[in-house]
N, C-alpha and C positions, 0 to 999 in steps of 0.2 A: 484358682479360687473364684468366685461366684458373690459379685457384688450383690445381692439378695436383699429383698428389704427385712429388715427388723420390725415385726408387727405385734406386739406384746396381747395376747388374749386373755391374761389371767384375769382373776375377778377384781373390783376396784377393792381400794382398802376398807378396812373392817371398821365402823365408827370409831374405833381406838387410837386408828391409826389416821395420822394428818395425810391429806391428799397431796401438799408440795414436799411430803416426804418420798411419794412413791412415782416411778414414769406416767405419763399419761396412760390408760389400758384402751386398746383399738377396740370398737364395736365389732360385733359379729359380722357386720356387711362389708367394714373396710379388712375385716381378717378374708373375707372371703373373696375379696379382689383382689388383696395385695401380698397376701399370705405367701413367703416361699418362693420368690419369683425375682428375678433379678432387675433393677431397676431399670438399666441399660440392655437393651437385649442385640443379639447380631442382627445387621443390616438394620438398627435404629426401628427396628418394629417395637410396635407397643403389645402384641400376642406373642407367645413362646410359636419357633417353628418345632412343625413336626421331625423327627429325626428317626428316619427307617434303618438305618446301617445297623445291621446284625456284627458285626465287627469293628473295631477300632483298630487305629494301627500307630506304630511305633517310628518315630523316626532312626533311630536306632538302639542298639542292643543296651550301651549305656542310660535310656530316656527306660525303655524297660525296666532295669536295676533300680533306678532313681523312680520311679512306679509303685516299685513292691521294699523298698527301704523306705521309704520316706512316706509309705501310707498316701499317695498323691489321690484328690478328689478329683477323679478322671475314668473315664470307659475304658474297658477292657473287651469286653463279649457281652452281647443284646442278654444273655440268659442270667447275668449277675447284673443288669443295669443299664439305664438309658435316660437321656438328658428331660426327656417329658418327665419320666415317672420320678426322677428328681426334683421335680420345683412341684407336682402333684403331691407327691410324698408331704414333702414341707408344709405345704397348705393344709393337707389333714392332719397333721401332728399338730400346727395350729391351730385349728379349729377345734381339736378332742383337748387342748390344754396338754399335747404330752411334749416329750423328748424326741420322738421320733413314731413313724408311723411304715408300717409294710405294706405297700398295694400288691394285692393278687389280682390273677384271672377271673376272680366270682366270689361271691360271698363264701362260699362251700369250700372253695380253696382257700379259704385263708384260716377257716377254721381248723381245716384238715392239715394246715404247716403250721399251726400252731402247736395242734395237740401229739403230732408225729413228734415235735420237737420235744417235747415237754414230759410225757408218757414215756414207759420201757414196760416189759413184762413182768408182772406181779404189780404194778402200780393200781391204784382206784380211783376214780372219777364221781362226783355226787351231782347231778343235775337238779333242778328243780321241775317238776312234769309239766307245766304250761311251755318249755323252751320248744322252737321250733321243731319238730318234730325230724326234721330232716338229718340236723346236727345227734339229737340223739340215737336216729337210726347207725347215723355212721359208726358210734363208740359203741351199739349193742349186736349190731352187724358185723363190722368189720376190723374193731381197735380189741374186739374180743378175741380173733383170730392170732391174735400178736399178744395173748394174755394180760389185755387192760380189761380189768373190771368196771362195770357203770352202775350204779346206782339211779336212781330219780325217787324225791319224793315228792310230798303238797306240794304248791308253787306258797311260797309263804309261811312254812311251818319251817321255823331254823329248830326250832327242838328235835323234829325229826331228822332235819340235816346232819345235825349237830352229832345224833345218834347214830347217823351213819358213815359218820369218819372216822377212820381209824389212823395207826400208824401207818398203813402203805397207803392212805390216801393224797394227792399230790397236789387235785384244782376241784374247786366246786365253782358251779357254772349257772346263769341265771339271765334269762330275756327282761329287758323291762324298757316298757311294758313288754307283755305276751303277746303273742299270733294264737289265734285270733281272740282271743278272751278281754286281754287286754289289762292284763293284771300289772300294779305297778310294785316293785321289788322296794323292803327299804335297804337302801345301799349302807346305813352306818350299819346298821345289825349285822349284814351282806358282809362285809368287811371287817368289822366286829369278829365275827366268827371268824373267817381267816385269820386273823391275826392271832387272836386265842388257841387255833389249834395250827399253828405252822404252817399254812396248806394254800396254794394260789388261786387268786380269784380273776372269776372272767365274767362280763359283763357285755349282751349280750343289746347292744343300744339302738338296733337299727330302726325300728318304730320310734325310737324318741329324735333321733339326729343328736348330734351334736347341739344344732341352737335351742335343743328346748331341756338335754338334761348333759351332765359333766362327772360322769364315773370317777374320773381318775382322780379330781377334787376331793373328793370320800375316801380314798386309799386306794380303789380298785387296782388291782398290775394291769389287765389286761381289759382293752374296750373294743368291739367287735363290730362291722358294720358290714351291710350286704351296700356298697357304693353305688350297686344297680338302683336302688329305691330314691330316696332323696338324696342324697346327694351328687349323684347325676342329675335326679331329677326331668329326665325327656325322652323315659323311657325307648333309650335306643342304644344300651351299651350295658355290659355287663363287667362286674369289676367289686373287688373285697379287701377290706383292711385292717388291719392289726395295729392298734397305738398303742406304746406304753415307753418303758424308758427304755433308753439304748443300750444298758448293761442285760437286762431283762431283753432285749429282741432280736441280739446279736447274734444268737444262736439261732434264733429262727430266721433270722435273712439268710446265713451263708447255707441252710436246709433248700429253702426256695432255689437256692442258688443252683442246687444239685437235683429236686424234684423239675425243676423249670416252668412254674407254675403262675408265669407271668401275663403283664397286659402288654398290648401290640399299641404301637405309637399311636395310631389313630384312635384306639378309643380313649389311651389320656391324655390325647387332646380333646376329645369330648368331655372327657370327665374333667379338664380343667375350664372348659369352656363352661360346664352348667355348674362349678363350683361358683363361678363368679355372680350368677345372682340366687346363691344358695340361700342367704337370709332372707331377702326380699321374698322368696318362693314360700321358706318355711311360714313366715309371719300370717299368709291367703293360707296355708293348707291350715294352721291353726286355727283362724277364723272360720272358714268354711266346714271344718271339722266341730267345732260346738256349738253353732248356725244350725248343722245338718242334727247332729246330733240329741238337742233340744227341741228340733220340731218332730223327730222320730218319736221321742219321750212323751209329746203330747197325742199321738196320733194313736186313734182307736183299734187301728189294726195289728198294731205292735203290741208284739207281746213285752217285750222287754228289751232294753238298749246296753250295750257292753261298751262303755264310752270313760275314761275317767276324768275328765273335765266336767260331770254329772256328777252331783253330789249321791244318787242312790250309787255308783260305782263303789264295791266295797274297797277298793282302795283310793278313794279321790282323795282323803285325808293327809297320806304318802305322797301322792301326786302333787296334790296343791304346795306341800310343804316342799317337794324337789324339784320340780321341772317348771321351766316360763313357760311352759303352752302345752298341748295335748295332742298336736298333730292330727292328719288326718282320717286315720283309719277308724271305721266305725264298724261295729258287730251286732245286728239283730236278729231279734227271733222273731214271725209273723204269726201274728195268735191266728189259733184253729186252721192254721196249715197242713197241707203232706207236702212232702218232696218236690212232688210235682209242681201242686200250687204256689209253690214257695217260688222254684223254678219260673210261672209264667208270669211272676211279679218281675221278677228281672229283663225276661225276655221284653217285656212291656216299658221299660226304662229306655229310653230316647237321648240321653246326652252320654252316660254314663258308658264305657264299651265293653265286654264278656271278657274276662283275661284273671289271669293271678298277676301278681307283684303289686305293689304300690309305691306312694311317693312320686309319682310323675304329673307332668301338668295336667296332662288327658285323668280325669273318672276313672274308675275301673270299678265294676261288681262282679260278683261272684258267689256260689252254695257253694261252702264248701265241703258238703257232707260230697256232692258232683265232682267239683274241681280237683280236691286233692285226697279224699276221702271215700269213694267211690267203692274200690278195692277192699274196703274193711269190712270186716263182718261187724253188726250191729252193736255187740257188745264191745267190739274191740273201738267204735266209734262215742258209746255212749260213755266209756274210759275215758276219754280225749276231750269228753265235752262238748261234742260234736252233733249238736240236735240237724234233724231231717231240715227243719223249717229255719234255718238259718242262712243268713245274709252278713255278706262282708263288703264294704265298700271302702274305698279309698278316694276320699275328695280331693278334687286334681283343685287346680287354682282359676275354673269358672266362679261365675257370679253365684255364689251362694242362691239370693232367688232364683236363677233358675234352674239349679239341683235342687232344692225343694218343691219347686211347679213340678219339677218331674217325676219325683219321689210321689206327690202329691194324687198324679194322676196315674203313678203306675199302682199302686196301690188302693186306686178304687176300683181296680179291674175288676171284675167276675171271676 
């Protein structure tokens, strides 16, 4: 058994309800120190040690028996499980408010055990088309091969959703916000719909993090995070998770179990180590994200800012009413750009460093018509929303002024 601390994250009580009737509720920073983790650790350390052993072993054949009768919460084989990804596990299913949570290998992997789990042949699938593009590539690529059908419609049109479900349909699926648009989903309508038509929902939160929005509160089954972004947070580890309830995930652990689509001790020990000032981190990327964002909004060379913490954002209304913060990522277009020009606005940027992903301490910018959209032919890009003259950036947790001096002087370039 696992003396573990008890870190309650649900929301405080509802005015209705009296506060010495309910436990105290832990903040988002002390869930994310103490979340999951056993109070007393071996050898009286205050960090979990890293644990490499690919195997465990038995002291005898009876201690085996007594293992698999009696359900014992112990190691077996590195590919079902291991004492890091144990107290990790715990701390994300805390921090997403669930029952339990799956770490995989990548964000891509956790999607891909989810949906192996959940999908069979003849089943259907409804996306929304702002969802990252990668995820959908897989179900029109490859979940097709195995006679899953996918759908995508607007990003925010449930009537079209709505119209696209049928009796074999199983999960409708939704980013929120969106890469790179930035669109933010309403989760009651979200779920709403599931519930109306039988059909599971998946929620798709890695731009929001956990501290700044709470799926499973709304009804969502499923909440999906790339763990590489924020919540690692230092950009040097890659790693993906699945929360929801333990009846709902059971089947997709003992999958993993068989795909072996796991993380290696060392990186959840990193991933436990940048969990630990995961709020502190979030609170500068939200600041520094509508700091940057607002001064984009005034600047003459922009064309337009894809930000929902900005009230012209056609969804900041959804936003403002769901999420405490807006997080870091920013989307703009440079008036009277091409490609190029767009490009040497970036290359002229001095803090910020050329890369995809976000959520890390370090800046990142990036075109992404260059970065990830290169390959497309133009109509297949301008589908996507993917203009020539766009700019993505991900504000790391520098000093807001001086992302903006830098912003400031790359953009007066020539």
């Amino acid at each position: 058994m696992h003396d573990s601390i008890t870190v309650d994250s649900k929301p405080a009580p509802t005015p209705n309800q009296s506060s010495s009737q309910q436990p105290h509720r832990a903040g988002p920073s002390t869930v994310s120190v103490h979340a999951g983790e056993a109070r007393q650790k071996p050898n009286d350390a205050i960090t979990d040690s890293i644990c490499c052993s690919s195997t465990y072993t038995f002291d005898s054949t009876q201690s085996i028996l007594d293992y698999i009768h009696e359900k014992q919460d112990r190691e077996e084989y590195g590919r079902y499980g291991n004492p890091n990804e144990k107290v990790v596990e715990r701390k994300l299913a805390a921090l997403d408010g669930a029952e339990d949570a799956i770490l995989y290998s990548s964000g891509m992997a956790a999607i891909v055990g989810l949906l192996m789990t959940k999908l069979n042949a003849g089943d259907e699938i409804v996306f929304f088309d702002e969802c990252y593009h990668r995820s959908r590539e897989f179900c029109f690529k490859h979940l097709s091969r195995f006679g899953v059908v996918t759908h995508q419609v607007k990003t925010g049109d449930f009537d079209a959703m709505n119209a696209a479900i049928n009796d074999r349909t199983k999960m409708i699926v939704s980013e929120s916000p969106t890469n790179p648009h930035l669109t933010v989903v309403d989760l009651e309508q979200f779920v709403a719909l599931g519930k109306e038509r039988g059909v599971e929902t998946l929620i798709d939160a890695t731009l929001a993090s956990p501290f700044n929005i709470q799926p499973l509160e709304y009804g969502v089954d499923y909440v999906w995070h790339s763990a590489t972004k924020y919540l690692g947070g230092h950009n040097d580890l890659l790693a993906g998770v699945i929360s929801g309830s333990k009846e709902k995930l059971e089947p997709v652990r003992k999958l993993r179990g068989i795909l072996g689509c796991i993380n290696a001790p060392h990186n959840m020990y990193l991933l436990e180590r940048g969990l630990k000032t995961f709020a502190l981190r979030m609170q500068r990327h939200n600041e520094n994200g509508q700091r940057v964002a607002e001064f984009l909004a005034s600047h003459p060379r922009v064309e337009h800012v894809y930000y929902p913490g900005l009230p012209s954002h056609p969804t900041h209304a959804i936003a403002k009413r769901t999420m405490k913060g807006f997080g870091g990522l920013i989307t703009f277009l440079v008036r009277d750009a091409d490609w190029r020009q767009t490009g040497s606005i970036i290359d002229a940027c001095r803090i910020p460093r050329i890369g995809p992903s976000l959520g890390g301490v370090e800046s990142l910018i990036e075109q992404p018509m260059v970065m990830s959209y290169f390959d497309y032919a133009p109509e297949q890009r301008a589908k996507f929303g993917i203009a020539d003259n766009m700019i993505r950036m991900s504000c790391g947790i520098e000093d807001a002024d001086d992302l903006i001096a830098d912003l400031e002087q790359a953009l007066s370039q020539s």
